[in-house]
C-alpha positions in Angstrom: -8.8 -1.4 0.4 -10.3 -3.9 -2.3 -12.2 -2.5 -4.8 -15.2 -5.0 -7.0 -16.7 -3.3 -9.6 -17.8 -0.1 -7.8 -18.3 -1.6 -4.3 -15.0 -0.7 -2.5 -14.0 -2.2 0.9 -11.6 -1.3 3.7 -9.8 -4.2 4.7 -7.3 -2.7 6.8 -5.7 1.1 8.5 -3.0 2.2 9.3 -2.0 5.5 11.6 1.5 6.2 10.5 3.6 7.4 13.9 5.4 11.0 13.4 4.4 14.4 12.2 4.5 15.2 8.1 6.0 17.7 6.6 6.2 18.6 2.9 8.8 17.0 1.4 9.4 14.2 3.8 9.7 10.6 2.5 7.0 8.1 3.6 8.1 4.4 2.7 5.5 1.8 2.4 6.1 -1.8 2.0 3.6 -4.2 0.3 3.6 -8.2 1.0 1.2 -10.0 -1.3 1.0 -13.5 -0.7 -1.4 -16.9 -1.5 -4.7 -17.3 -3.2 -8.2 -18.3 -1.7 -7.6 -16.4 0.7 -4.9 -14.2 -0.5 -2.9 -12.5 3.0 -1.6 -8.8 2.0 0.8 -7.2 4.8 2.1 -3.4 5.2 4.5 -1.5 7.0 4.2 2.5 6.7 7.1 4.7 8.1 8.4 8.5 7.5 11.7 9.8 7.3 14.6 7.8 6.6 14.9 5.4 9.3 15.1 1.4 9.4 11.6 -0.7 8.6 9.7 -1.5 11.2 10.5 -5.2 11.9 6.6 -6.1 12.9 3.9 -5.2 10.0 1.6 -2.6 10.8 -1.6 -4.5 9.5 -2.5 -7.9 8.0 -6.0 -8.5 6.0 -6.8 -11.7 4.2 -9.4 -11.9 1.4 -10.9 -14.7 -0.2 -13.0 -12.5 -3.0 -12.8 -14.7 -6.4 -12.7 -11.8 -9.1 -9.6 -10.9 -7.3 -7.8 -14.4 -6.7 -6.3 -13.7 -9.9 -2.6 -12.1 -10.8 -3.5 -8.0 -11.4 -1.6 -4.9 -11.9 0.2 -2.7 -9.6 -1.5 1.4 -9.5 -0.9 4.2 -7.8 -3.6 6.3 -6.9 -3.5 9.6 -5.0 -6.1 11.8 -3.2 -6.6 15.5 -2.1 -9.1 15.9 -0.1 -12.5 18.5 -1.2 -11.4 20.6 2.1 -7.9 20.9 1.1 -6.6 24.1 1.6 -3.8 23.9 -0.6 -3.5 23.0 -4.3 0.0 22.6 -5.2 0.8 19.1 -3.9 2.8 16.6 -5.6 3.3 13.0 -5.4 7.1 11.8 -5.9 7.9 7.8 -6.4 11.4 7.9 -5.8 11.4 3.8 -6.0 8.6 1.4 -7.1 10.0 -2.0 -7.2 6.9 -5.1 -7.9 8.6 -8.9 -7.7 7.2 -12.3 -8.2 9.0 -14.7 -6.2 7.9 -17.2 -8.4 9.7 -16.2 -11.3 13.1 -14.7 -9.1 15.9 -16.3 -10.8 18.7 -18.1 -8.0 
């Protein structure tokens, strides 16, 4: 999803295969790459088995305000209907690299 000023657009989805249960581990896997466009990649998977090999979506987006370096958020969401309010959101690893400046 890209977000420009208070317009947001969904540039890709993606159905995650499996059933959820509390407390399982859902990995996600972000590739950022280019500018004008700039191509962004995912994988999603639960449990903890291997990456998929194959990304589960691709968008590209050419949108100038946001051809520019940014920061990296986290946002979560519980939906109005919910019926349950005690969830929590556990980042067991959040790792954010620019292969630009990855020293050999």
């Amino acid at each position: 999803m890209k977000r420009v000023g208070s317009q947001e657009t969904t540039l890709a989805t993606i159905p995650v295969e499996g059933t959820f249960s509390p407390g399982m581990r859902v990995n996600v896997i972000v590739e950022v790459v280019g500018a004008s466009p700039t191509t962004l990649r995912a994988k999603v998977w639960l449990g903890e088995t291997a990456a998929p090999t194959e990304w589960d979506a691709t968008a590209t987006d050419a949108e100038p305000r946001l051809q520019r370096r940014g920061v990296v958020r986290i946002n979560t969401y519980l939906s109005g209907s919910a019926t349950s309010t005690g969830q929590a959101l556990k980042v067991a690893t959040l790792s954010v690299e620019d292969e630009t400046r990855v020293q050999p």
